[in-house]
C-alpha positions in Angstrom: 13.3 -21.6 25.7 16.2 -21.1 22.8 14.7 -19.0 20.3 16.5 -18.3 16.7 15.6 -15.2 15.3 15.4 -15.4 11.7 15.7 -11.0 10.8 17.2 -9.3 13.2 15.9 -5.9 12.0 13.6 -3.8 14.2 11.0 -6.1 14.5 14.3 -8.8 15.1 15.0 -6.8 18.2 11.9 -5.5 19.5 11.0 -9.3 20.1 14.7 -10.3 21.2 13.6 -7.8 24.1 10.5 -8.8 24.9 11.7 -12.7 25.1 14.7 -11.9 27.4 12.1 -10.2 29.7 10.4 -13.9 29.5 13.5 -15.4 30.6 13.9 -16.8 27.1 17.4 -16.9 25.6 18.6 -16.0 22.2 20.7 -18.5 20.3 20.3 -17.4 16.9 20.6 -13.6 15.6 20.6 -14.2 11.4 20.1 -10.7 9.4 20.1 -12.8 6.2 24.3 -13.3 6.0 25.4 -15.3 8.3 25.5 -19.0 8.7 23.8 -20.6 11.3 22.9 -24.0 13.0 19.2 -23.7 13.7 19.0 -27.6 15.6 20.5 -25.4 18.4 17.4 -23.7 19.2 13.9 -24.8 20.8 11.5 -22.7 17.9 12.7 -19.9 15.3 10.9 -16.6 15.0 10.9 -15.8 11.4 11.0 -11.6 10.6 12.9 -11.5 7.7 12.3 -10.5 4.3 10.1 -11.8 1.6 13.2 -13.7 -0.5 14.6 -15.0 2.2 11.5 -16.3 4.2 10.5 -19.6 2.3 14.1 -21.2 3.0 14.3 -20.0 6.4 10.8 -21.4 7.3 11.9 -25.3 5.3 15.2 -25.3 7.0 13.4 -25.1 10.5 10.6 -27.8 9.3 13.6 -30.0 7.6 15.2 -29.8 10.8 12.3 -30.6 13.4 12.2 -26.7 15.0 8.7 -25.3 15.0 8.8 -21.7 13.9 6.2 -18.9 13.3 6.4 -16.5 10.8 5.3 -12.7 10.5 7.0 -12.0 6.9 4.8 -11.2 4.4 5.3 -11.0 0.7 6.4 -14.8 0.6 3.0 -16.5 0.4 3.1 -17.6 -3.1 4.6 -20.3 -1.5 2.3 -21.0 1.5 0.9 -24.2 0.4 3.9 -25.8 -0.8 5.0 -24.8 3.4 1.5 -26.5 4.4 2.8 -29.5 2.3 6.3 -29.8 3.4 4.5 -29.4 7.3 2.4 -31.8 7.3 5.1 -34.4 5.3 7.7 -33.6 8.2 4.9 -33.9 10.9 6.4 -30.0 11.7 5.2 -27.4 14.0 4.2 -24.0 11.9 3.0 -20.6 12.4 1.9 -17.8 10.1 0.2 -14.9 10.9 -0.1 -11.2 9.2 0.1 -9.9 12.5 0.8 -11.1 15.7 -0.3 -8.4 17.9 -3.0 -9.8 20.3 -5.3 -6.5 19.5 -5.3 -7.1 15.7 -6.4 -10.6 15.8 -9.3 -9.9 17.6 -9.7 -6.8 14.9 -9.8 -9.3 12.7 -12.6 -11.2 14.3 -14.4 -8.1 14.9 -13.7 -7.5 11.1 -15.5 -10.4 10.3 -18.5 -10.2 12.4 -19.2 -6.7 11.3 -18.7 -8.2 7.4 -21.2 -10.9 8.1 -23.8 -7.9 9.1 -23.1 -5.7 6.6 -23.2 -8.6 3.9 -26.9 -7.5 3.4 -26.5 -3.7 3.3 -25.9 -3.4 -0.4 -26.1 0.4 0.0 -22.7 0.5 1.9 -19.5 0.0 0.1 -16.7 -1.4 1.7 -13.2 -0.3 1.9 -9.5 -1.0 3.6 -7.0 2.0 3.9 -3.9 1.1 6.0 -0.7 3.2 6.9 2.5 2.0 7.8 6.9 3.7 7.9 8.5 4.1 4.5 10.7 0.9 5.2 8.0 -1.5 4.7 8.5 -3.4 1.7 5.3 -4.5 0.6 1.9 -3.0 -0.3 -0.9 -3.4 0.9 0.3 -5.0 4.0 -0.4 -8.2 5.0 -2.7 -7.0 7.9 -5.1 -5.5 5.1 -5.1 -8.3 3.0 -6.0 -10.7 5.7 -8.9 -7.9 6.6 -10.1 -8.1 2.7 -10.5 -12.4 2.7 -12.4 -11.6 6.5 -14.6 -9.3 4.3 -14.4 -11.8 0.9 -15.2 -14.8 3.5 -18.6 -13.1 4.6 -20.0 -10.9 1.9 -20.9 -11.1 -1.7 -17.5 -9.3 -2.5 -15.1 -11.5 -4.7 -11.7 -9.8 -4.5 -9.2 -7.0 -3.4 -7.4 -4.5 -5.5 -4.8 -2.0 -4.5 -5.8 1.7 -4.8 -8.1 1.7 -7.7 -11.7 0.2 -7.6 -12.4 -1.4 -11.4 -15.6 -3.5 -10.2 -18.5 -3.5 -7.4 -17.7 -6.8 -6.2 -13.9 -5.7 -5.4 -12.8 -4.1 -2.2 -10.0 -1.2 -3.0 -7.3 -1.1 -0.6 -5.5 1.9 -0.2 -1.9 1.9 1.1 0.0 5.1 2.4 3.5 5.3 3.3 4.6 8.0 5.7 7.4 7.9 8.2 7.4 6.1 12.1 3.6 4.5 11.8 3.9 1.2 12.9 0.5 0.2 11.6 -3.0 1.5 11.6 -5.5 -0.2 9.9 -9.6 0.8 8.8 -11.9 -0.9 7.2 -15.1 1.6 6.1 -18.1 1.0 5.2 -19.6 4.1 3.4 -23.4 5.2 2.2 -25.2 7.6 0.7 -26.2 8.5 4.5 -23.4 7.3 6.9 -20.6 5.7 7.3 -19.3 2.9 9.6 -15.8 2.7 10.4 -13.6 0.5 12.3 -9.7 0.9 13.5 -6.7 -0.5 14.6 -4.0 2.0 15.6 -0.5 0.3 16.9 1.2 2.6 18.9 4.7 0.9 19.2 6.6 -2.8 17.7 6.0 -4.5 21.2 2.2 -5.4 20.5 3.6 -7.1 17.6 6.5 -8.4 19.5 5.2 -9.6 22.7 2.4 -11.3 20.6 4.7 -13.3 18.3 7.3 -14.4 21.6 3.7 -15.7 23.1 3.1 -17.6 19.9 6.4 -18.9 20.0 5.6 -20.2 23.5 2.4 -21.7 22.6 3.8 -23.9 19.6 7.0 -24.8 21.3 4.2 -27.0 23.7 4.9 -30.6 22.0 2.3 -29.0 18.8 2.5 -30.9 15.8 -0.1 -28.8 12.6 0.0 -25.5 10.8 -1.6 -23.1 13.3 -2.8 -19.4 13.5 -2.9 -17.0 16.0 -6.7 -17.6 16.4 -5.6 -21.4 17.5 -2.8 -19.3 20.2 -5.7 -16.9 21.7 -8.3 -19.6 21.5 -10.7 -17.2 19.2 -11.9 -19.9 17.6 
């Protein structure tokens, strides 16, 4: 398989590892400068950066490559990529996080939500950690864990650090150097509390998981997919 890779930052080169040990090739290493003829490639892997992302994901669907995405920051734009998708029959990707332990975290996430929807003695809470180089905040991981919890409880919305209503769920982001990602959500009472986690100890969860959903969609798909439609979670 000829994969572009669309950021060729750490995350860029953590998966250009991991595909090579697939017996992939890379045809494509863009950092954001350089020009480049994506029809040479089989799918794209998009890592870039939030400005960048929405024209690197058209050009692929423009030009018949399917490509999965794991920047965040971009998704004002998500439905006009859902649009252009399904217009140019395209093959496409997003996911908050491709590692293969998160996205059943997230399923876990939303069972537990669905239990605790009646427990109006707990409040709920997301507190994630990640290096100072990350751009955004909260990250995208903990925003998908918030809609799990929004999707299954009476809770309406998520906030970043500060908690103005009941029916929000505060996130709280901290930035400290070399954490890839760990993730809790917490549910907290007057007499316990209930916490789960999600600790990443390296990039190649994240890597190995977005090379397998490369893999997945390069198989003749056709649809806007998620990684629950890759690991058959559904």
């Amino acid at each position: 398989m000829k994969i572009a890779l669309l950021g060729y930052g750490r995350m860029g080169k953590e998966i250009e590892k991991i595909a090579l040990q697939r017996g992939h090739e890379i045809v494509i290493k863009n950092s954001g400068k350089e020009v480049y003829d994506i029809t040479k490639a089989d799918v794209a892997i998009d890592f870039s950066i939030p400005s960048s992302a929405y024209n690197n994901i058209s050009n692929c669907i423009n030009n018949n490559i399917p490509i999965i995405s794991g920047t965040t920051g971009w998704l004002d734009k998500y439905n006009d990529v859902v649009d252009l998708c399904n217009k140019k029959s395209g093959a496409f990707i997003y996911a908050s996080n491709f590692s293969l332990g998160v996205n059943v975290f997230f399923e876990l996430n939303k069972q537990l939500a669905k239990m605790m929807s009646t427990l109006e003695q707990y409040n709920v809470s997301i507190e994630e950690i990640h290096h100072t180089k990350k751009l955004d905040a909260p990250s995208g991981t903990a925003i998908t864990l918030a809609e799990g919890v929004i999707e299954n409880t009476n809770q309406k919305a998520w906030e970043l650090d500060e908690k103005t209503s009941d029916e929000n769920i505060p996130i709280k982001a901290i930035r400290t150097p070399d954490v890839p990602g760990t993730h809790t959500v917490t549910y907290n009472s007057e007499v316990d509390t209930i916490d789960i986690k999600h600790t990443a100890h390296n990039r190649q969860g994240f890597a190995l998981g977005a090379v397998i959903a490369a893999e997945w969609l390069k198989k003749d798909k056709t649809g806007v997919f998620t990684m629950r439609d890759v690991l058959n979670l559904g």
